[in-house]
N, C-alpha and C positions, 0 to 999 in steps of 0.2 A: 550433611556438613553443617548444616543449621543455617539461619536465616544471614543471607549476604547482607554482609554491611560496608564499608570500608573504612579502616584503620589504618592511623597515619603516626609512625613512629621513629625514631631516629632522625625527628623532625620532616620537610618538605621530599627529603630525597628516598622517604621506602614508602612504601605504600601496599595494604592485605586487601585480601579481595576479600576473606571469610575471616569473621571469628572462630577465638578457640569455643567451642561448646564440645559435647559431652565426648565424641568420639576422642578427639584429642587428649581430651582429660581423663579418659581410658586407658588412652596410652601410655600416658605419665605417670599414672599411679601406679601401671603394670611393671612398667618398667623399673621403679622405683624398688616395689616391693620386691622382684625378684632379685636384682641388683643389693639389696638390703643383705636378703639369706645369703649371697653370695660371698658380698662382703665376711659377714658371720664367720664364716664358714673358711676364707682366708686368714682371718683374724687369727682363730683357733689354731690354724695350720702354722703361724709365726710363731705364737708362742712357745705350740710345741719346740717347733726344731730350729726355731732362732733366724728364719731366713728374712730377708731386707727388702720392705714392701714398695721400693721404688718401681720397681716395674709393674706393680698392681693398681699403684697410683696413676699410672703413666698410660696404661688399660682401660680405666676406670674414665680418668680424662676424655682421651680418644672415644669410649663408647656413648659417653653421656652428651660430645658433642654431636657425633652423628644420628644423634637419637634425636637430639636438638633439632637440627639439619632437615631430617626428615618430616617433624613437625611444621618447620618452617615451611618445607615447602607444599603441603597438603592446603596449608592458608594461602598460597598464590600470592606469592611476593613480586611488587612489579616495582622500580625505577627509572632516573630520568626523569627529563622534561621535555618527552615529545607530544606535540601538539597536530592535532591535524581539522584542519576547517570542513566542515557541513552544509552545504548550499540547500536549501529548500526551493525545488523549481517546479512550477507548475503553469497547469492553465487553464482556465474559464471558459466554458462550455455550456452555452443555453440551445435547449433541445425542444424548438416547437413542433410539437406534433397536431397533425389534424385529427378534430375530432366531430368531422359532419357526416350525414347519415351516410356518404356516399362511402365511407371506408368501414361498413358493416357489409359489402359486396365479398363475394365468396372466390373469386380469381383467382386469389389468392389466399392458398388454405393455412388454417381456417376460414381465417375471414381477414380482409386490411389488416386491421384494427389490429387481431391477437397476434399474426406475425410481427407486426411492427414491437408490440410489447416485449415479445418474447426478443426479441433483435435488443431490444434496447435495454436490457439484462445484461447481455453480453458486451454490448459497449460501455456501462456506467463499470464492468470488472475490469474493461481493458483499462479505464484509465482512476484506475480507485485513489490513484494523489491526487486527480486532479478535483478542482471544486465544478460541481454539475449543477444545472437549475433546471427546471422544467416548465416550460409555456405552450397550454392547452388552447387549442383555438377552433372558429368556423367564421362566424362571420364579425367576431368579437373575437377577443383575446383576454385569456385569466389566468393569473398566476400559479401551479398547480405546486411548485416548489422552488424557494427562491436557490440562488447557488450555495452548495453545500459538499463536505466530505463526508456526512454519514450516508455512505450508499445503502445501511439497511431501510433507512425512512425513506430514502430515496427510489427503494424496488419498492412499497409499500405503494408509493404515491405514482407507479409507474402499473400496479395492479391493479389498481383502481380507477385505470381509465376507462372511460365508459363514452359510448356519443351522448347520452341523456344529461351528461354533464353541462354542456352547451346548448344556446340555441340553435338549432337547426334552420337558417334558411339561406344557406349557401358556406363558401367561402370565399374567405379574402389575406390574403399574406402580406398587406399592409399591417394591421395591427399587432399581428405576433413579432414582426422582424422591429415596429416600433418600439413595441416592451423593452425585448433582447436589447435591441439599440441602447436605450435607455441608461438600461438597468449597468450595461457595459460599460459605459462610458462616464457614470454617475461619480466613480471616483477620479480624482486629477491621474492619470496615467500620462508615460511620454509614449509617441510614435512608435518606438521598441515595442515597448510595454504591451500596448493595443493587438501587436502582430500575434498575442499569445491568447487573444483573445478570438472564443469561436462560436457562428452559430450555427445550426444543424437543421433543418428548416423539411419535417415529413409529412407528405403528402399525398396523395392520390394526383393534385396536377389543375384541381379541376378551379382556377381560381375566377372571380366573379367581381375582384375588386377593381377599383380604377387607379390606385396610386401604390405603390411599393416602394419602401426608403431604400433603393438600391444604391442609388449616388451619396448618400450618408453616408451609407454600410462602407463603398470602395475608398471614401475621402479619408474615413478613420481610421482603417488598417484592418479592420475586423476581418476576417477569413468569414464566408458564407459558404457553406455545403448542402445539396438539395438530396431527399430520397426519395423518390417515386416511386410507388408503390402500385402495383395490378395491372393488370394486361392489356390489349391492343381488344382483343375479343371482348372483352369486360365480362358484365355477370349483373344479375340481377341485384335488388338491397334489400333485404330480409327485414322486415321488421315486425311489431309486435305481432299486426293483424296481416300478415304473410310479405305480399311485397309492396313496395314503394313503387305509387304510378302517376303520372302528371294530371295537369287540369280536364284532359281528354279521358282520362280513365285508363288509361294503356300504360304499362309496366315499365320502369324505367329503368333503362340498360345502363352502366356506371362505368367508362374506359377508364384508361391511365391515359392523364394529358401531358407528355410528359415537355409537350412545347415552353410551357411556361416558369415550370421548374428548371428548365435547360435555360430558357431565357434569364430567369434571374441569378442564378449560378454564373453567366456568363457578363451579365451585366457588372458582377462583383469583383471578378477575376476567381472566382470560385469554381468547383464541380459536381457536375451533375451524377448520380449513381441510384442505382436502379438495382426494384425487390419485383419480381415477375415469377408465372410460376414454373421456370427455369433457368431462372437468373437470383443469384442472391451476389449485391455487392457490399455488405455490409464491411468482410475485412478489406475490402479496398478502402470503403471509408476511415476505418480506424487504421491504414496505413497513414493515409493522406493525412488526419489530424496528428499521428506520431511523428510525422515531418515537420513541421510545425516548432518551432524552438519555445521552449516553455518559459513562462516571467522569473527571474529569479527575486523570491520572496523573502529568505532568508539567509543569512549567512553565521555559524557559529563554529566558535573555536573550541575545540573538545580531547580532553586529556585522553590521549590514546597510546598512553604506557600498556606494553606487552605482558603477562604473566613471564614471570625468569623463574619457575619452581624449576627447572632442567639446572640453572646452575647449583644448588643447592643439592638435586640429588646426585650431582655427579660430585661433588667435593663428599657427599656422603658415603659413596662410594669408596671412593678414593681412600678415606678413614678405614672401613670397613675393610681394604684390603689389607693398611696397617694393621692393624688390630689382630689380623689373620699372621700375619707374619712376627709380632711381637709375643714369644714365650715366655712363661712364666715358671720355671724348674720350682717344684714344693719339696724334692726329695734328693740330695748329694749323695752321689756312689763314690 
């Protein structure tokens, strides 16, 4: 039908969804021509035998508008002045994830680490309007992606995690919940606002720090959610030169503590939810954040005139049955 544009004619109140281009102009020259010999062809018929071309005119009229009619409506005529508003609503979501040697432990298969990536694939689809960040930590915190809607840089930067990323000598959930903090609250928002704001705080459990901006986090409105990750039995830490062993030389076993991610979840009015290797809560989590009412961002008023090519081929119609029922005698008995 060639490339849509919209055309605006008989001034404000009609409006085409398509120009004419070639098909259309197909049609017209078709019909034109063949309508041409016809004519011809009645002409010669009057002369001969002297009959009165009012009803041929009257045929000719009736067909040329339905042929109109049908043109009209192949370009999708729309009027009116209906309007209908577009809310744009969303919400802000920072996802710190650990990244210490102890979530290269195997409890959970593959390893922490690849489940949780593979998990967090699935949450950056569930919520693809919303703007996402990502904050990499151990006993430091780095920014790995600030908040964003292109989710494909965003699985890029979610593939690329690695523990070698960071330093390795423990962990602490003081510095990633401060970034998040931070970065959330960096713009003037009101108390509403804040509530649409979320952070997502995964871990193994095993934390090492002394302070956590819990009482921040609950003052603000921010929603806090924890994901614990690996089992009660735990599992060894694989690393380059085999396993991970302490100052005694003996191999260090890596549980899920899920004491302290429960604690700080609970300190915030937030919940705790848990990856074991019989337990996956990930869509409970992306329930809990769909609960959640989103900021409204946006609001836009948008011409949402309906296509009416129905009325048009139905008055074509209607011709068309005239045209059926109007004769044209060429020959008196």
């Amino acid at each position: 039908m060639g490339n849509i544009t919209r055309l605006c004619i008989f001034g404000p109140l009609m409006n085409w969804a398509y120009s004419i281009d070639t098909f259309e102009i197909i049609l017209l020259v078709l019909f034109a021509l063949f309508y041409l010999l016809y004519v011809i062809r009645l002409a010669r018929i009057k002369a001969k035998l002297n009959i009165p071309i009012s009803k041929w005119l009257i045929k000719f009229s009736i067909r040329s508008l339905y042929v109109a009619l049908i043109i009209a409506a192949l370009l999708g005529p729309s009027f009116g002045e209906t309007k209908r508003e577009i809310k744009s609503v969303g919400k802000d979501i920072f996802v710190c994830v650990d990244l210490s040697e102890s979530m290269n432990a195997f409890d959970v298969q593959p390893t922490r680490l690849e489940k949780v990536k593979f998990e967090l694939k699935n949450i950056v689809e569930a919520f693809s309007s919303d703007r996402i960040g990502l904050i990499m930590f151990s006993n430091e915190a780095f920014m790995q992606c600030p908040l964003t809607y292109d989710n494909n840089a965003l699985n890029l930067f979610i593939q690329a995690l690695s523990t070698n990323l960071v330093p390795n000598s423990g962990t602490d959930f003081g510095p990633p919940l401060r970034m998040a903090l931070k970065k959330l609250t960096s713009e003037e928002s009101s108390v509403t606002q804040q509530k649409s704001k979320i952070i997502v705080l995964i871990s193994d459990g095993e934390d090492f720090g002394e302070e956590t901006e819990t009482e921040e986090i609950e003052s603000s409105g921010i929603k806090l959610f924890t994901l614990g990750v690996g089992t009660e039995r735990g599992s060894k830490i694989q690393t380059r030169r085999g396993f991970k062993k302490n100052n005694k030389g003996e191999e260090v076993v890596s549980r899920l503590n899920d004491r302290s991610l429960k604690k700080v979840a609970s300190d915030t009015g937030g919940k705790y939810f848990e990856i074991n290797a019989s337990r996956n809560d990930v869509e409970r989590l992306i329930n809990s954040i769909n609960d959640i009412e989103g900021e409204l961002r946006d609001a836009k008023q948008l011409d949402s005139k309906d296509n009416k090519y129905f009325y048009f081929l139905i008055l074509a119609l209607v011709l068309m049955l005239c045209d059926a029922m109007i004769g044209v005698k060429v020959i008196r008995i």
